[in-house]
C-alpha positions as CSV (number, residue, x, y, z in Angstrom):
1,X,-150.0,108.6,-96.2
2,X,-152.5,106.2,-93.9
3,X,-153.0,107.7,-89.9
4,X,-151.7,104.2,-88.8
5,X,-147.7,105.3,-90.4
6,X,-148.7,108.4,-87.7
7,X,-150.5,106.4,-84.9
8,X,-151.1,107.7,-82.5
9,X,-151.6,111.0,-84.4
10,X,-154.5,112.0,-85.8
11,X,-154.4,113.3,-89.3
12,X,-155.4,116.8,-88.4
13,X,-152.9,116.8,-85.5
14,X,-149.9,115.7,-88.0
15,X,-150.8,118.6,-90.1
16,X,-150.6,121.3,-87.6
17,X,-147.6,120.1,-86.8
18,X,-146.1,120.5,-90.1
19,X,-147.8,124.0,-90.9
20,X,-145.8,126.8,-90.9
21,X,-147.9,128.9,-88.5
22,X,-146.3,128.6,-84.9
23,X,-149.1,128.7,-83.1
24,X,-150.8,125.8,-85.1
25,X,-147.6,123.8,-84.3
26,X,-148.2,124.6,-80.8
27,X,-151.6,123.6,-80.7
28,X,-150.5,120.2,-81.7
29,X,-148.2,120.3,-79.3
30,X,-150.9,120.5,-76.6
31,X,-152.7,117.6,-77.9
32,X,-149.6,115.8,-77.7
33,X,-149.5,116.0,-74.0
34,X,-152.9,115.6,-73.5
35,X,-152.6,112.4,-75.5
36,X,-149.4,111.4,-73.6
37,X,-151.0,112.1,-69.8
38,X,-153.5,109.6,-70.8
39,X,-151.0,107.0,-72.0
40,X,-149.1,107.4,-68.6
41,X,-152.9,107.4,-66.5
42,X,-153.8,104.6,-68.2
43,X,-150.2,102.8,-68.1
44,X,-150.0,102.3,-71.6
45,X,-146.7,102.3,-73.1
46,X,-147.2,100.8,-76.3
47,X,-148.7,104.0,-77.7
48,X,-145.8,106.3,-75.9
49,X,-142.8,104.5,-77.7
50,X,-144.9,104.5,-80.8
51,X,-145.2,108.1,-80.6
52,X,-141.6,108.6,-79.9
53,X,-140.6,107.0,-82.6
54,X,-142.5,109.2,-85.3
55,X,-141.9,112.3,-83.7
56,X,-137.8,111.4,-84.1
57,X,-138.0,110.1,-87.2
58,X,-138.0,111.1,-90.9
59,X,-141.5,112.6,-91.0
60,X,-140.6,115.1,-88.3
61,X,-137.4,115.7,-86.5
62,X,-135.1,113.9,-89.8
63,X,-137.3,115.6,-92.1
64,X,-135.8,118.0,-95.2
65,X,-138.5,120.4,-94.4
66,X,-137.8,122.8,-92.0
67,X,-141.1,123.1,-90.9
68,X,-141.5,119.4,-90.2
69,X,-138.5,119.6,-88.0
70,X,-139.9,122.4,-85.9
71,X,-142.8,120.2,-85.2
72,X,-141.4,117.3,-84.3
73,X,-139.2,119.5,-81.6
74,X,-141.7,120.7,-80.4
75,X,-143.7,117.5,-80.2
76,X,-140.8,116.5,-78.4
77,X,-140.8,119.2,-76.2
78,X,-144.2,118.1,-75.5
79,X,-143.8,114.8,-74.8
80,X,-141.2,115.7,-72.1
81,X,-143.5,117.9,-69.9
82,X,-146.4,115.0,-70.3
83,X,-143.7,112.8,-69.0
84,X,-142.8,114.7,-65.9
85,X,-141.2,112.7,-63.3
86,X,-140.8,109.8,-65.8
87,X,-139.4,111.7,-68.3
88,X,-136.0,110.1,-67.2
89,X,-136.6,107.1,-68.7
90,X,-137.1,107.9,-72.1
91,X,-134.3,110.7,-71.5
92,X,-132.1,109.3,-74.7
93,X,-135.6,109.4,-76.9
94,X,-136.0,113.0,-75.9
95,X,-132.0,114.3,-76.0
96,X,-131.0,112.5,-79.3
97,X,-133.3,113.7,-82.0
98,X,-133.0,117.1,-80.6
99,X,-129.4,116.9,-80.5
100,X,-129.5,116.8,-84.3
101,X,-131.4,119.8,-85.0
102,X,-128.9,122.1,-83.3
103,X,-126.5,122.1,-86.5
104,X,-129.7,122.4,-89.6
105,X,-129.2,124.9,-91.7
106,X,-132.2,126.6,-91.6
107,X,-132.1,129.4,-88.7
108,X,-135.3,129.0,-87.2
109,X,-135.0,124.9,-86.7
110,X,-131.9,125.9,-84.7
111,X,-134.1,127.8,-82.8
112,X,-136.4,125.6,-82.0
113,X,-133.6,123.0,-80.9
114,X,-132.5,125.0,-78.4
115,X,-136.0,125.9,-77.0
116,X,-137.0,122.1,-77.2
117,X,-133.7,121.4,-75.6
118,X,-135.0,123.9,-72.7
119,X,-138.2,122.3,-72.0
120,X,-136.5,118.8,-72.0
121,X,-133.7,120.0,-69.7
122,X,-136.1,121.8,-67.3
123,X,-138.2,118.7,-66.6
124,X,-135.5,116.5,-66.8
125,X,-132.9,118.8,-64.6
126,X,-130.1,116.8,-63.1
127,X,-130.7,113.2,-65.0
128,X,-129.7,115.7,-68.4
129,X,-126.2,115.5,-67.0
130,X,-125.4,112.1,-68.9
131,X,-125.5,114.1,-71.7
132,X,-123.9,117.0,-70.8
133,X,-120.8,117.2,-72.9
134,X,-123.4,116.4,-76.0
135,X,-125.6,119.5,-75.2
136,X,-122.3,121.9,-73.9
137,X,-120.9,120.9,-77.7
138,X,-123.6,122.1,-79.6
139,X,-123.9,125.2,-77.4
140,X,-120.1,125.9,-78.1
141,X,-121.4,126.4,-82.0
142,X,-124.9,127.8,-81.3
143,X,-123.2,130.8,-79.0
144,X,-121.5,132.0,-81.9
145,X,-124.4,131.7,-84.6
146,X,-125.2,134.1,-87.0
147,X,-128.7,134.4,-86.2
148,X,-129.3,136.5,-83.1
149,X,-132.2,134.8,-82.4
150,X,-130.3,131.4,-82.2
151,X,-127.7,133.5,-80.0
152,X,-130.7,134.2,-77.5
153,X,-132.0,131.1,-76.9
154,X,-128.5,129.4,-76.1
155,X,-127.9,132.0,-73.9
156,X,-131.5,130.9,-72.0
157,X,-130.3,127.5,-72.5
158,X,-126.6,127.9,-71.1
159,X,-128.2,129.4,-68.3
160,X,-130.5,126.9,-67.6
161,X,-128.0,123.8,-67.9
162,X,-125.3,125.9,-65.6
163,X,-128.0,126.0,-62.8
164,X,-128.4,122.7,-63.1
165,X,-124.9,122.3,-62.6
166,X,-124.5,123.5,-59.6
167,X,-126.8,122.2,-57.9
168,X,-126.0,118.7,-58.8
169,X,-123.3,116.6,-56.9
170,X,-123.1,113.9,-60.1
171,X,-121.5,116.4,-62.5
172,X,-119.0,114.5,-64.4
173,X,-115.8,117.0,-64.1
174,X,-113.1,114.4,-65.0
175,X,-115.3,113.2,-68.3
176,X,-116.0,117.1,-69.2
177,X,-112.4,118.8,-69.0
178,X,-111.0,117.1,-72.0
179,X,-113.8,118.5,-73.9
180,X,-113.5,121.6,-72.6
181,X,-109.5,122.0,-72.9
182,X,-110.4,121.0,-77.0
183,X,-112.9,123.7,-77.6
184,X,-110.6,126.5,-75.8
185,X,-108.6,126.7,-79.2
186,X,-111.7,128.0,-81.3
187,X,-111.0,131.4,-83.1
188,X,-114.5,132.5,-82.5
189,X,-115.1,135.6,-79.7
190,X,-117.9,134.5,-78.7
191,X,-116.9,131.0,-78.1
192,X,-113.8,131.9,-76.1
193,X,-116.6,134.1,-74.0
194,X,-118.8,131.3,-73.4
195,X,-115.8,129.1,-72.5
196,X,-114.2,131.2,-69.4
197,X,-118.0,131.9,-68.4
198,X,-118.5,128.1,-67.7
199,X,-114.8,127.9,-66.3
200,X,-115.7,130.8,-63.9
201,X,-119.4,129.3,-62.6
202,X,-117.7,126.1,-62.3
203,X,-114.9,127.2,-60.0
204,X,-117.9,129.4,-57.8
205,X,-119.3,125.8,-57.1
206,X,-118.1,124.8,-53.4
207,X,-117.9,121.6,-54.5
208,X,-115.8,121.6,-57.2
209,X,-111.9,122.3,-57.4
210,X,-110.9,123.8,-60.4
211,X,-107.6,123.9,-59.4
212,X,-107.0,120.4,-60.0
213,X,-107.8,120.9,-63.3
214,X,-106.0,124.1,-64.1
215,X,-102.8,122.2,-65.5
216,X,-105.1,120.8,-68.2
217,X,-106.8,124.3,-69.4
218,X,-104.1,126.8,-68.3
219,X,-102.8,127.2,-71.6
220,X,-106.0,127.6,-73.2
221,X,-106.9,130.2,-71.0
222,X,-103.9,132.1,-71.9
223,X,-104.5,131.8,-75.7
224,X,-107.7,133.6,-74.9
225,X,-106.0,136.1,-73.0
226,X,-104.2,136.9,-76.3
227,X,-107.7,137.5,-78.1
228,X,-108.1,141.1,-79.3
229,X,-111.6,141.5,-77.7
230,X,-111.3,144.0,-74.4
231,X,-114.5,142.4,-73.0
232,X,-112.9,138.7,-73.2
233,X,-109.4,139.7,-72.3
234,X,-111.2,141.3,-69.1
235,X,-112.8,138.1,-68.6
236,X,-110.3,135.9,-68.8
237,X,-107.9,138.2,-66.7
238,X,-110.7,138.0,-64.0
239,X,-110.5,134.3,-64.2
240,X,-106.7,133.9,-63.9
241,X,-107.0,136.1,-61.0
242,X,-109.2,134.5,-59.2
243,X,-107.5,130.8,-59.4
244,X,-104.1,132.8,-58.7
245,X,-106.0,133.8,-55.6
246,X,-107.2,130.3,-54.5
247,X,-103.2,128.6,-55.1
248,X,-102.3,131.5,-52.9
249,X,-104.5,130.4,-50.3
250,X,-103.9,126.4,-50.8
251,X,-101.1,125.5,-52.9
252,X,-101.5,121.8,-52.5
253,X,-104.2,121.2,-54.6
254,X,-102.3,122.4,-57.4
255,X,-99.6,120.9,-59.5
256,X,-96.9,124.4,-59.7
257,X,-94.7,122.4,-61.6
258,X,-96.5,121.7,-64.6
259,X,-98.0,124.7,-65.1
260,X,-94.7,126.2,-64.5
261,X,-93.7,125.1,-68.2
262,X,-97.1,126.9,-69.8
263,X,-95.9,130.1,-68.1
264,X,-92.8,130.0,-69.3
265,X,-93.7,129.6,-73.1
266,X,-96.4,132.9,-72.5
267,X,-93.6,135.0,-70.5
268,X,-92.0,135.0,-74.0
269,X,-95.0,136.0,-75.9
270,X,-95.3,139.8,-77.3
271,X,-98.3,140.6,-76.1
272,X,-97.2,142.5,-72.9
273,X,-100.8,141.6,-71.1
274,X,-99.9,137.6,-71.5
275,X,-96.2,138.4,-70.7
276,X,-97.4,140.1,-67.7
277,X,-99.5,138.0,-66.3
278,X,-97.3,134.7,-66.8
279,X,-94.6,136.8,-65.0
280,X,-97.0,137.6,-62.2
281,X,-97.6,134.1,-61.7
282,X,-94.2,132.5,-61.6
283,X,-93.2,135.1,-59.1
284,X,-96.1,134.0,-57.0
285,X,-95.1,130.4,-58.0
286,X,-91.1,130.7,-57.0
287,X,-92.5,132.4,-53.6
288,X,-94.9,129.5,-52.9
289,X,-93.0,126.5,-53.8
290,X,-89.6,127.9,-53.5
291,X,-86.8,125.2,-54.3
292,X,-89.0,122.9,-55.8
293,X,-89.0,125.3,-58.8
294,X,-85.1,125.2,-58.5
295,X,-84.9,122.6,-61.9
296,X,-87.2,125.8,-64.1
297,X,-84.1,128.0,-63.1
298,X,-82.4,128.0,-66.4
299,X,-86.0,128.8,-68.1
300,X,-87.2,131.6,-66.0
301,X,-83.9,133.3,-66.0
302,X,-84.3,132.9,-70.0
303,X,-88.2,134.6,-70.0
304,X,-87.4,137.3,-67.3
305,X,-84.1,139.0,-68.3
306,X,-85.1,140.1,-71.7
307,X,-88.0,141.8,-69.8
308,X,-85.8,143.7,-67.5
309,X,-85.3,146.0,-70.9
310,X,-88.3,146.3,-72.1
311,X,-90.0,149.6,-72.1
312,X,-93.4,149.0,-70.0
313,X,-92.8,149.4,-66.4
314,X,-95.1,146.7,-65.0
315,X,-93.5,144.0,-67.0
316,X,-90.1,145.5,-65.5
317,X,-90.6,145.2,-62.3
318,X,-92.3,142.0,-62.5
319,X,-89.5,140.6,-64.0
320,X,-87.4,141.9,-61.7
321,X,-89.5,140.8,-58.3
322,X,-89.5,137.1,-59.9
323,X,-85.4,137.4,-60.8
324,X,-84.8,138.5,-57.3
325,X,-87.1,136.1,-55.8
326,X,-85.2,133.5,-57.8
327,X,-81.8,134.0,-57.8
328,X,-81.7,134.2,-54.0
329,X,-82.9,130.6,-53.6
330,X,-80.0,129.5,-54.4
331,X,-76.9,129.2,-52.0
332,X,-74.4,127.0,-50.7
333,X,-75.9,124.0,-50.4
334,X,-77.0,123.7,-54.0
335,X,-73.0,123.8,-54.5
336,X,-71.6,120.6,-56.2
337,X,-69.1,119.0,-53.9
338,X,-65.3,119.9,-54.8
339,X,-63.6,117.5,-56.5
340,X,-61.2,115.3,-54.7
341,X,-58.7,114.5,-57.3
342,X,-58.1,115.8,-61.1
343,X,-59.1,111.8,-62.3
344,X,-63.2,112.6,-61.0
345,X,-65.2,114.7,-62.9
346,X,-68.1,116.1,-61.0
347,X,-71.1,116.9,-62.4
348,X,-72.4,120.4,-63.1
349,X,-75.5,119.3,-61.2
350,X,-76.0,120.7,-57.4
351,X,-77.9,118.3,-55.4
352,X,-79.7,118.9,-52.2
353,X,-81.6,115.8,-50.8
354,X,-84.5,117.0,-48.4
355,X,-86.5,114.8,-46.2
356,X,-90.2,115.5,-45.9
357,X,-92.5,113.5,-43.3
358,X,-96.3,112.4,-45.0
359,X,-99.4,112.7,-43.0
360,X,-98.9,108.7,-42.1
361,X,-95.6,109.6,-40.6
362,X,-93.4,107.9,-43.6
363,X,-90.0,109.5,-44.9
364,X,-90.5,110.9,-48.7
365,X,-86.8,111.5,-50.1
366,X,-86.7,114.1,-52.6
367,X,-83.9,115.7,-54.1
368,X,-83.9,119.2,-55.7
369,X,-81.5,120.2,-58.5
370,X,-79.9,122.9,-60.2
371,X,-78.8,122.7,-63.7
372,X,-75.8,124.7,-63.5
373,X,-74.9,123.7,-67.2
374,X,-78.2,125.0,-68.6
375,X,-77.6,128.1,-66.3
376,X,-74.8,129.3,-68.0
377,X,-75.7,128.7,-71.2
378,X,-78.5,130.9,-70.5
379,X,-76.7,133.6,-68.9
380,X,-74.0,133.5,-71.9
381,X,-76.6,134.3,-74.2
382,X,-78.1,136.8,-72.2
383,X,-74.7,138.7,-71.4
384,X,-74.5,139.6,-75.2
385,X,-77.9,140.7,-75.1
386,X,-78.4,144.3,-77.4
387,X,-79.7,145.5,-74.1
388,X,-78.0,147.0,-71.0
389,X,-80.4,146.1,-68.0
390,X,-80.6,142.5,-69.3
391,X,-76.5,142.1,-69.9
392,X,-75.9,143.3,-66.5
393,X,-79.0,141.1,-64.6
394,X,-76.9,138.1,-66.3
395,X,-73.5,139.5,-65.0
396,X,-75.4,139.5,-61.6
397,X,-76.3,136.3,-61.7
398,X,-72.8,135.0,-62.5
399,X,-71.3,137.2,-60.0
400,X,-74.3,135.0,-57.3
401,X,-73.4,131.7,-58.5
402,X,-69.7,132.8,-58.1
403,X,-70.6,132.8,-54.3
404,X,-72.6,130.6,-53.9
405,X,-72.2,127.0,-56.1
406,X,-68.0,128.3,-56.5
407,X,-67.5,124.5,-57.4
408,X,-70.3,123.7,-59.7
409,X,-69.7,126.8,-61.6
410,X,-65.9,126.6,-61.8
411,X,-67.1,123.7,-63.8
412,X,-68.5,125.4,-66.9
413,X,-66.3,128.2,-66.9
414,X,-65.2,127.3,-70.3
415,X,-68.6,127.8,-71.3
416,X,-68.7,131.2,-70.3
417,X,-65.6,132.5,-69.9
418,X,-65.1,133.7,-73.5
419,X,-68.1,135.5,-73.6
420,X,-67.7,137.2,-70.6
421,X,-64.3,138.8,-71.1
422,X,-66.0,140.3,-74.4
423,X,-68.6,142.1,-72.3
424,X,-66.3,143.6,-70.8
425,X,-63.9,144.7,-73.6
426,X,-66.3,145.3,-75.9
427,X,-67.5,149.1,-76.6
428,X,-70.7,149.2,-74.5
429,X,-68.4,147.8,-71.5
């Protein structure tokens, strides 16, 4: 092969970077920034794009040898602390050909991609963040390698990129958390670790509400609740906690409502720490946003009572706070009105119209309703429940609604009617 298929690399230069002796390689390296300091002194660019394009291309970084790979990353590597501050403009040239070494089969080229990755990201800092859901996808596979050594220098890399993170106000949030809500379904440990990490450093950031964004990860972060690791259940407990704590304190910023139906599908999960926790947070929910929850009645009722007889005493009492908390926002005015005449039917449906004033002093209608049909169906099923604590939660709940919405529940007696007479005959009465 003739120097000028190299050029601007000297023949002896191109064959330390291909030996297999790291320290040669590195020595190669240092005469590519020399070289490259010059170019930029002597404003010759010609030379630079030349050099960048050998260095990513199949001599080097696309290479089958191993060894030629590592060189060319850490030519590249090279070429990016030449650059310094103008290493932003050939920041695709840099991040691209590196990219592709992060998945090679051979151990040690995975290595070196994510040490070339490191100088490039510490001299490039916040303009990286273009390609931030590039890099944070290749970590999401490199944290779980099989090669310690790979393991290590992700976790120097992660570290680096999450500095630069935070201290940049461009970070693309809204472009990153529907990559992140896909990769929170991986069955690797070590993945679902590095996932809540980033979750948790980017809710610390003042700047960033996390909260917004909850609806869209929630129910990832309760599939890795359900992982069998202590350390990442811990984690991810520690997480929930914390974003519990901040609705608490502003529940505006967050949308209850939705994230009312993920709870309700994990309050019905066997694994009592996810049953808990989901249980915890409707009860804070229903406290918070009160009869706005009012239409999730029929649900909640269906995840709590079965709980009320389970044999763990935190989920009991959970339960019961949230079926307390519940039950007694409902009175008279969620009533349907009586009929007038046997001709009109009411509906089962109690409506309560509310009038709430915006901050540019408009009127915002909004009307809150209780499902009195999918109430009872509920509590009919749960009255013939093989447990006594649940069966008689349901019988207080009818004996409630009997007080309180007479009229809408009158409705659907036939419904229940049946099934309530054979609690009571029936031998456990």
């Amino acid at each position: 092969m003739a120097d000028k298929e190299f050029y601007p690399l000297s023949t002896a230069t191109v064959r330390s970077l291909n030996d297999k002796v790291y320290e040669k390689r590195k020595g190669a390296a240092l005469e590519i920034e020399k070289m490259v300091k010059e170019f930029l002194a002597n404003n010759q660019t010609e030379p630079i794009q030349r050099l960048l394009k050998v260095l990513s291309g199949d001599y080097f970084t696309l290479s089958h040898n191993p060894n030629s790979k590592k060189g060319g990353l850490i030519g590249m590597a090279a070429l990016a602390v030449a650059f310094g501050k103008e290493a932003k403009t050939y920041a695709p040239d840099l991040i691209t050909p590196v990219l592709s070494c992060f998945r090679d089969q051979d151990n040690s080229v995975r290595f070196y991609a994510c040490e070339a990755m490191y100088n490039i990201a510490k001299v490039l800092r916040g303009a990286i963040l273009q390609y931030f859901n590039d890099i944070f996808d290749v970590l999401t596979t490199t944290c779980a390698d099989p090669d310690r050594n790979v393991r290590s220098a992700t976790e120097t890399l992660d570290r680096l990129i999450k500095d630069i993170v935070t201290e940049s106000p461009s970070f693309d949030l809204v472009g990153f958390i529907p990559l992140l809500r896909e990769r929170m379904y991986t069955q690797h440990s070590s993945t679902k670790q590095f996932l809540i990490s980033w979750i948790t450093v980017l809710d610390e950031v003042p700047d960033i509400n996390m909260v917004v964004f909850l609806p869209e990860i929630l129910d990832g972060m309760f599939q890795i609740l359900h992982d069998t690791n202590p350390e990442i259940r811990k984690m991810c407990e520690a997480a929930l906690g914390e974003f519990l704590r901040e609705i608490t304190l502003d529940k505006s910023k967050a949308d209850l409502c939705k994230m009312t139906n993920i709870l309700l599908l994990f309050a019905q999960k066997e694994d009592d720490q996810v049953k808990l926790t989901s249980l915890m947070w409707l009860k804070e929910f229903v406290s918070l946003d009160g009869r706005n929850l009012l239409p999730y009645t029929a649900g909640i009722v269906n995840a709590a009572l079965p709980c009320l007889s389970l044999n763990k005493r935190d989920i009991q009492e959970a339960a019961r706070s949230l079926d307390k908390s519940l039950r007694y926002l409902i009175g008279p005015e969620d009533d349907a009105s009586p009929p007038k005449d046997n001709k009109h039917n009411q509906s089962a449906v109690g409506t309560q119209q509310t009038v709430e004033t915006s901050d540019d002093g408009r009127e915002n209608k909004k009307t809150e309703q209780l499902d009195i049909r999918s109430i009872v169906e509920v509590l009919s099923h749960q009255m013939v429940h093989n447990a006594m604590p649940t069966r008689l939660a349901a019988l207080k709940w009818i004996h409630h609604l009997l007080i309180t919405v007479p009229h809408s529940i009158f409705q659907q007696v036939e419904d229940f009617f049946f099934t309530f007479v054979e609690v009571f005959i029936g031998p456990s009465r």
